[in-house]
C-alpha positions in Angstrom: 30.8 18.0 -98.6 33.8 16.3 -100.7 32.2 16.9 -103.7 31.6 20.5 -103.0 35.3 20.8 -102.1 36.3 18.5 -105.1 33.8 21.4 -107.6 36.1 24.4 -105.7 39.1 22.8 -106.3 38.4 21.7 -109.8 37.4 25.4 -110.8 40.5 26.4 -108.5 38.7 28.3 -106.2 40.9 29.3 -103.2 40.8 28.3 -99.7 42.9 31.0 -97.5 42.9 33.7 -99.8 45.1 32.9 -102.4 44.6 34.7 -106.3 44.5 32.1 -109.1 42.5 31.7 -112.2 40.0 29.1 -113.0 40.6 26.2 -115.5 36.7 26.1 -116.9 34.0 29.0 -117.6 31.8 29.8 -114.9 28.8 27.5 -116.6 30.8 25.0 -115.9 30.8 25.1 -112.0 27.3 26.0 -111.9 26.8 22.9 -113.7 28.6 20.6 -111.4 27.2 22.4 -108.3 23.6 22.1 -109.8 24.2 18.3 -110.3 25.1 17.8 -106.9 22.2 20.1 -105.3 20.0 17.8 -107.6 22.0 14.5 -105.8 21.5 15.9 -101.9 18.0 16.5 -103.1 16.9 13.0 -104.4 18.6 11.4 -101.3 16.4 13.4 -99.0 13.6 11.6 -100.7 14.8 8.5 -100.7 14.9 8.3 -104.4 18.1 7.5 -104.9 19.3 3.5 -103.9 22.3 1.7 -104.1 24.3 -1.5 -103.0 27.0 -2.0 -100.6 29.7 -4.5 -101.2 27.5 -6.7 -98.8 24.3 -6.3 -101.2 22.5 -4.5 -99.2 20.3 -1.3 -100.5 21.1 1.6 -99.3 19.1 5.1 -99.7 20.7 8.6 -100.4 24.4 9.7 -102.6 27.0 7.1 -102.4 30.0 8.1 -100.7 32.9 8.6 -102.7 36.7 9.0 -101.3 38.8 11.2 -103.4 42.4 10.2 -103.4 45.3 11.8 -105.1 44.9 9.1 -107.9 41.1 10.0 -108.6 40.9 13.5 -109.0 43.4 13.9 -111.8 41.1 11.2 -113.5 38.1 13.3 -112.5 39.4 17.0 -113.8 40.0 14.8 -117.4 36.2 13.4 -117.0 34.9 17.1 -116.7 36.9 18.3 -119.1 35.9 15.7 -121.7 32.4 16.6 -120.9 32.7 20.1 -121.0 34.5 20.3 -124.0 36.1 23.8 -124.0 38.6 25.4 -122.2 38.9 28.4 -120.3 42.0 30.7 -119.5 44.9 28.6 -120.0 46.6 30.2 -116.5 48.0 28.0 -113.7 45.7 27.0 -111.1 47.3 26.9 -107.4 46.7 24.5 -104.9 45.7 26.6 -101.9 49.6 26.7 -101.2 50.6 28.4 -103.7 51.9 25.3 -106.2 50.9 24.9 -109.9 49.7 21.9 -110.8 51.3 20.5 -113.9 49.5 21.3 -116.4 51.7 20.4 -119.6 49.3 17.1 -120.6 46.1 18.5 -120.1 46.8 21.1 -121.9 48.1 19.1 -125.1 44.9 16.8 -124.5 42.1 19.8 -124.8 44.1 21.3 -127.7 43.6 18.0 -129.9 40.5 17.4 -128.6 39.2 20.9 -130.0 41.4 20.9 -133.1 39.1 17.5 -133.6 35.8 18.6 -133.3 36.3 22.3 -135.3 38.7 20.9 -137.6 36.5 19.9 -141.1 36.7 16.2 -141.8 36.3 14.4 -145.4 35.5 10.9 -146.2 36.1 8.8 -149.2 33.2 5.9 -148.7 29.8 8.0 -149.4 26.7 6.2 -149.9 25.2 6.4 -153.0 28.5 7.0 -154.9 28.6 5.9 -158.6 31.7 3.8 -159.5 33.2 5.8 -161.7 32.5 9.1 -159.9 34.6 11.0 -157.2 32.4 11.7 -153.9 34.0 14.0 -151.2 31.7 14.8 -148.1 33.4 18.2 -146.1 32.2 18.5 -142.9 32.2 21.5 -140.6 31.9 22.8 -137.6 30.8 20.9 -134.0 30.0 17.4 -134.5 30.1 17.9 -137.7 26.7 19.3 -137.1 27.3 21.0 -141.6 28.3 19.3 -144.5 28.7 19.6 -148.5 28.9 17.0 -150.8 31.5 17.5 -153.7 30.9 14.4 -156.5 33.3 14.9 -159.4 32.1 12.6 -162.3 34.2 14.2 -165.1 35.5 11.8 -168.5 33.1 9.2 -166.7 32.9 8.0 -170.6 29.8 8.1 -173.1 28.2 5.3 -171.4 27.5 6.8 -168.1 23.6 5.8 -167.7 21.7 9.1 -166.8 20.6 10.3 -164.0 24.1 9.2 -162.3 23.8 7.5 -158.9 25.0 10.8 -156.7 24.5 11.0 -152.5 21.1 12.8 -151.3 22.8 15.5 -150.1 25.0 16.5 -153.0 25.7 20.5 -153.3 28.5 20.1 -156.6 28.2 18.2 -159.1 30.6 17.6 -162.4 29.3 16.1 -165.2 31.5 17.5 -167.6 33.5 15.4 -171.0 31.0 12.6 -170.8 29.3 13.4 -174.0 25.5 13.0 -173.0 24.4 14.6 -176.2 20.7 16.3 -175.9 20.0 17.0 -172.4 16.0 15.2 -171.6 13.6 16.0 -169.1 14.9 12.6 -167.1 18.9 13.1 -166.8 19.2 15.5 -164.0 15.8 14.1 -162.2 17.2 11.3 -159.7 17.5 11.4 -156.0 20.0 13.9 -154.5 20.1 16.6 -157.7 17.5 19.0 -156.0 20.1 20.1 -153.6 22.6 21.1 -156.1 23.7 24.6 -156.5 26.8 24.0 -159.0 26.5 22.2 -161.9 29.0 21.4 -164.8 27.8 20.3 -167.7 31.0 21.5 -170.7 32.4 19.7 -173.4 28.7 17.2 -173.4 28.2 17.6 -177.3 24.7 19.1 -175.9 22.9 20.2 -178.6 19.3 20.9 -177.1 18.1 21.2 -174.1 14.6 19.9 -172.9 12.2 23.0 -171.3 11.7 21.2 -167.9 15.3 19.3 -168.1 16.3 21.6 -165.3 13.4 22.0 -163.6 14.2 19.5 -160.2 17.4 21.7 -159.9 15.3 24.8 -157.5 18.9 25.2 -155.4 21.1 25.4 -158.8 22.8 29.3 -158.5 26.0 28.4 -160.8 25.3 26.7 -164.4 28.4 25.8 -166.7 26.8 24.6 -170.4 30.3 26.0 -172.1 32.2 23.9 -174.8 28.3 22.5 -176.4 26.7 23.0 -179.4 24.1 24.9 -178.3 22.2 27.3 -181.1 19.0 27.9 -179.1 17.8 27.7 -175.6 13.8 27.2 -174.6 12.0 30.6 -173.2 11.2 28.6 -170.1 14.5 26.6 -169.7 15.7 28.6 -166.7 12.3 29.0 -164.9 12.1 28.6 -161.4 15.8 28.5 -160.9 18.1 31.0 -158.5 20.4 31.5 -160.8 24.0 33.9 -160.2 26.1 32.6 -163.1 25.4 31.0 -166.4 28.3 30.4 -168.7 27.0 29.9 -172.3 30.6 30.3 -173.8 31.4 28.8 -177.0 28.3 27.2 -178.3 26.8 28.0 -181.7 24.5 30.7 -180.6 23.7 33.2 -183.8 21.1 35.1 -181.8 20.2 35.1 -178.3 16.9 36.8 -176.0 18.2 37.6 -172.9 13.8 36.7 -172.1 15.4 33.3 -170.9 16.6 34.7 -167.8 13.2 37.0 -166.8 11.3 33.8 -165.2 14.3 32.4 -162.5 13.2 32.5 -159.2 14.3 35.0 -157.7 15.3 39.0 -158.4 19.0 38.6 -157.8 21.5 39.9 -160.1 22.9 37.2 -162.9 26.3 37.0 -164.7 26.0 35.5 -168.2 29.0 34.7 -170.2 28.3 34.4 -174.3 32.1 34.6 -175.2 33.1 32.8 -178.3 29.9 32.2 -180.1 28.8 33.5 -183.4 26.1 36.1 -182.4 24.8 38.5 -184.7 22.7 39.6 -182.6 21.4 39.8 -179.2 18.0 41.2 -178.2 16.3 42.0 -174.7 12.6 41.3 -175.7 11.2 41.8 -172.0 8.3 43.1 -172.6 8.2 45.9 -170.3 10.3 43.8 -167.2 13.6 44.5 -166.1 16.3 42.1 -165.8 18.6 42.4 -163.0 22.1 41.7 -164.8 25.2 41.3 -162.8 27.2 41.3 -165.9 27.3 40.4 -169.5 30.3 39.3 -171.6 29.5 39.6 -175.3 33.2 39.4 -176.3 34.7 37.5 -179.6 31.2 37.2 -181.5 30.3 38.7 -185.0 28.2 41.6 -183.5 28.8 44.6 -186.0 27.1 47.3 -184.1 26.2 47.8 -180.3 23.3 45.4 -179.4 19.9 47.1 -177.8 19.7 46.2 -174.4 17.4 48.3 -173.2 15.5 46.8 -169.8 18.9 45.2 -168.7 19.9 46.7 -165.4 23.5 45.9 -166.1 26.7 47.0 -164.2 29.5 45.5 -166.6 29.2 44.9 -170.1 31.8 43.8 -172.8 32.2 43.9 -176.4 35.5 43.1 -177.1 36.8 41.3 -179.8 33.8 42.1 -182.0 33.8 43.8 -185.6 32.3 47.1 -184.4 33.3 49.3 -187.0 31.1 52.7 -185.3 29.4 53.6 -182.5 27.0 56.0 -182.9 25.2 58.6 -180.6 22.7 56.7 -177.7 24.4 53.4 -178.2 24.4 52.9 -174.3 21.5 55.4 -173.9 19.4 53.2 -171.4 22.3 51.9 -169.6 22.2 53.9 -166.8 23.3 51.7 -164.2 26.3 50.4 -165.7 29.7 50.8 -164.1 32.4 49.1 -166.3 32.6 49.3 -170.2 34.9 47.6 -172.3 35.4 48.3 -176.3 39.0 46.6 -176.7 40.1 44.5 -179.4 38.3 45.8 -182.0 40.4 45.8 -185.4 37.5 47.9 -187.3 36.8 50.7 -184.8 37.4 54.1 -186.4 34.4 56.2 -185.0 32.8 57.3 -181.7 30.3 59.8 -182.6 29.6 62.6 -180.4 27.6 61.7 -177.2 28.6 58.2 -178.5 28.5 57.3 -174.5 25.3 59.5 -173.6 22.8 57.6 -170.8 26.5 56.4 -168.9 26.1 58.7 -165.6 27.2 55.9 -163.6 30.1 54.7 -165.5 33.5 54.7 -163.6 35.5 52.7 -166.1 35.6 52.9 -169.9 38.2 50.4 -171.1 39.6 51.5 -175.2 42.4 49.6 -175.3 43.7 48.1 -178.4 41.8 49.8 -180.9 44.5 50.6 -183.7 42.6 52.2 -186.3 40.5 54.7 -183.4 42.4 58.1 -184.0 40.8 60.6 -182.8 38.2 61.7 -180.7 35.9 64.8 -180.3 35.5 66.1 -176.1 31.7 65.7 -177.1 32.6 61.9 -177.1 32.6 62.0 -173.4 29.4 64.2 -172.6 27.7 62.9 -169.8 30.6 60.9 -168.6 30.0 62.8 -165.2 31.4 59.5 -163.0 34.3 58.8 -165.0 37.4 58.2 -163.5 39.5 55.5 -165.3 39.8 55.8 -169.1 42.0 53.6 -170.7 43.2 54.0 -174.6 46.6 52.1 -174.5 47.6 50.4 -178.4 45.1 52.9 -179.8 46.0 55.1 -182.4 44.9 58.1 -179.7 48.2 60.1 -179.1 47.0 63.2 -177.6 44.4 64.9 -175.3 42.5 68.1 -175.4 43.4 70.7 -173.1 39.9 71.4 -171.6 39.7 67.1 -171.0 38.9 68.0 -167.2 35.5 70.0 -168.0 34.2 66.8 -169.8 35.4 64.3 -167.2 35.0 66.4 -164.3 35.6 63.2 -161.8 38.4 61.4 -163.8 41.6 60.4 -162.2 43.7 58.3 -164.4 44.0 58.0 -168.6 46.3 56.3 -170.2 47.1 56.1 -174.4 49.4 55.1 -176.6 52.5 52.8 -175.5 53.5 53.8 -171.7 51.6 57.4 -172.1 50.1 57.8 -168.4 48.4 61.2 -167.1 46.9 61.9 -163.8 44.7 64.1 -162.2 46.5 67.0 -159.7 46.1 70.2 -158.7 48.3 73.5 -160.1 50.3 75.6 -157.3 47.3 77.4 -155.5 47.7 81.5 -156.2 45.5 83.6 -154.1 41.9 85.0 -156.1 42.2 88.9 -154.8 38.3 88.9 -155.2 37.7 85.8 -153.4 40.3 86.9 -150.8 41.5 83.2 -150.5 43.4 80.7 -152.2 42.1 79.2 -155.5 43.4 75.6 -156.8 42.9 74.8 -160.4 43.2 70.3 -161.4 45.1 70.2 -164.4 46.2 66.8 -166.1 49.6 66.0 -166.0 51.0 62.8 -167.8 54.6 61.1 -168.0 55.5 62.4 -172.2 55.4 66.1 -172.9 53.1 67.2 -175.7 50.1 64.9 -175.2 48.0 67.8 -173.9 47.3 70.0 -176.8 
């Protein structure tokens, strides 16, 4: 009967009536009062035996006194146990006193800022000398955890594969100039859990076909900063892959085929800035390529690749030496969202329907095109999603008036230095035949005369 009194007072349960709120969750009473049902249980069969301070053994529950200076250590037991909390409201004694409850209270909040809080540790088995390991762990007993091993500028006579821990997730292996990547240097215990890995500024000029092959978790790939010119049809098979960054390397032509055999149909962003590509070709042989986005920007390309098969949504081509872009140059880009044409010095022509195939294009970025002029309304036929069009440091300088019935969803175009216009609607008149009121969208923009 005590301990049934000491579970009620523990949970605050009250004797004569009295309102008060419990310290636990209900869970936690039912699993005190099923413990001692279970206790009154075995002692009726004479399972459970004990000794008295006279040795003798004695069948059924020990009896236990709770004193004032017991239960306080009892509610801390339970609570330990338990570890959560409940309400944090006062609990009353049956009279209609609050217990204190100011060190408790400080106790359960470090004890849960401990077990949710994530923890790091420096000494990691399996850590190479040189390298960096940091282990993050989450959650309840730190039941999740990553492994972050950061082996950059390790120096040129780093023995490959590099001693990492089994459960590694990031790895850095960048500035350690490992030269030609072999079928051996990313094969050692803990790389097939990877899913970032940094290989830049390696001097890597070739890479192995099955090099990459133990990496079957790898979604992000840095190879930037190599001297890469060519990369094996099956170098990326079997792998998840969501970025690849291929930025300056040496690449003169590149077949997006590399990509068509990773394992699995989820969109990939490829980065080929700052090569020398003349050309880039989408030889897929009838598959499609599910492309996040491509950045073509700062190569030699002097007219707008065929990409046809590439189910892109952002594609750049800035910084190129695109002197025209002729009708159908995006023609089986239906998907695409964002274009960018900027920076190119040798851009004087967009032929008529120049941007045909674009339904689905929301922004078309112009900007800093000095020697671009003019251009026809035909330019934008077909730009039926359009809404952002920017020509700022072109040589554009006006607009036609009837801009609206070729960009019948735009909302914003700005040109030349500070020139903004907007999309808004005239003073409504009422259409006599109609027999309502009629608003007309007109363009309106910050400098007088752009309209013409």
């Amino acid at each position: 009967m005590k301990e049934r009194n000491l579970v009620r007072d523990l949970m605050c349960v009250p004797n004569s009536g009295h309102s008060s709120v419990g310290w636990f969750h209900r869970d936690a009473a039912e699993l005190m009062r099923s413990s001692w049902k279970r206790t009154r249980t075995a002692a009726q069969r004479g399972r459970l035996q004990w000794r008295n301070e006279g040795g003798e053994v004695k069948n059924g529950p020990k009896k236990r006194t709770v004193d004032a200076k017991t239960k306080p250590k009892l509610e801390t037991k339970v609570l330990l146990l338990r570890g959560q909390l409940g309400p944090l409201a006062p609990c009353s004694d049956g009279n209609g006193v609050n217990r204190p409850l100011k060190n408790i209270m400080a106790l359960c909040t470090w004890l849960l800022l401990w077990l949710l809080a994530p923890a790091s540790s420096g000494a990691v088995n399996n850590c190479h000398p040189g390298c960096h390991c940091d282990v993050e762990s989450f959650g309840l007993f730190d039941s999740f955890s990553l492994t972050r091993v950061d082996c950059q500028g390790v120096g040129p006579g780093i023995t490959m594969p590099v001693a990492i821990p089994l459960d590694t997730t990031h790895l850095d292996l960048s500035f350690n100039a490992m030269g030609p990547l072999t079928n051996t240097m990313l094969a050692g215990p803990g790389y097939t859990t990877l899913i970032s890995l940094d290989l830049s500024n390696n001097h890597i000029t070739k890479i192995s076909p099955n090099a990459l092959s133990k990496l079957r978790y790898l979604e992000s790939l840095d190879l930037s900063h190599n001297e890469l010119e060519q990369l094996s049809p099956s170098c990326f098979s079997g792998l998840p892959l969501a970025e690849v960054d291929l930025s300056h390397n040496n690449f003169r032509e590149f077949d997006m085929d590399v990509f068509t055999n990773k394992a699995n149909g989820e969109p990939v962003s490829i980065d080929l800035t700052h090569n020398k590509l003349v050309s880039v070709l989408a030889t897929l042989h009838g598959r499609v390529l599910q492309s996040q986005s491509l950045n073509l920007s700062a190569n030699q390309l002097s007219s707008v690749p065929d990409l046809t098969g590439l189910s892109l949504r952002l594609l750049s081509l800035d910084g190129n030496p695109i002197a025209r872009i002729t009708e159908g140059s995006f023609a089986h880009l239906k998907d695409l969202i964002y274009l960018s044409i900027s920076g190119l010095n040798d851009l004087r022509e967009i032929e008529p329907r120049g941007f045909k195939g674009l339904q689905s294009l929301q922004v078309l970025d112009l900007v800093n095109n000095p020697k671009l002029e003019t251009l026809s309304p035909a330019i934008f036929s077909g730009l039926d999603s359009l809404e952002e069009l920017n020509l700022s440091g072109s040589g554009v300088s006006s607009l036609p008036n009837n801009m609206l019935s070729h960009l019948p969803s735009i909302k914003r175009i700005s040109l030349g230095k500070g020139v903004r216009c907007w999309r808004s609607q005239k003073q409504a008149q009422f259409h006599r035949q109609l027999g309502q009121l009629q608003h007309d969208d007109v363009l309106s923009c910050n400098v007088k005369g752009v309209m013409l």
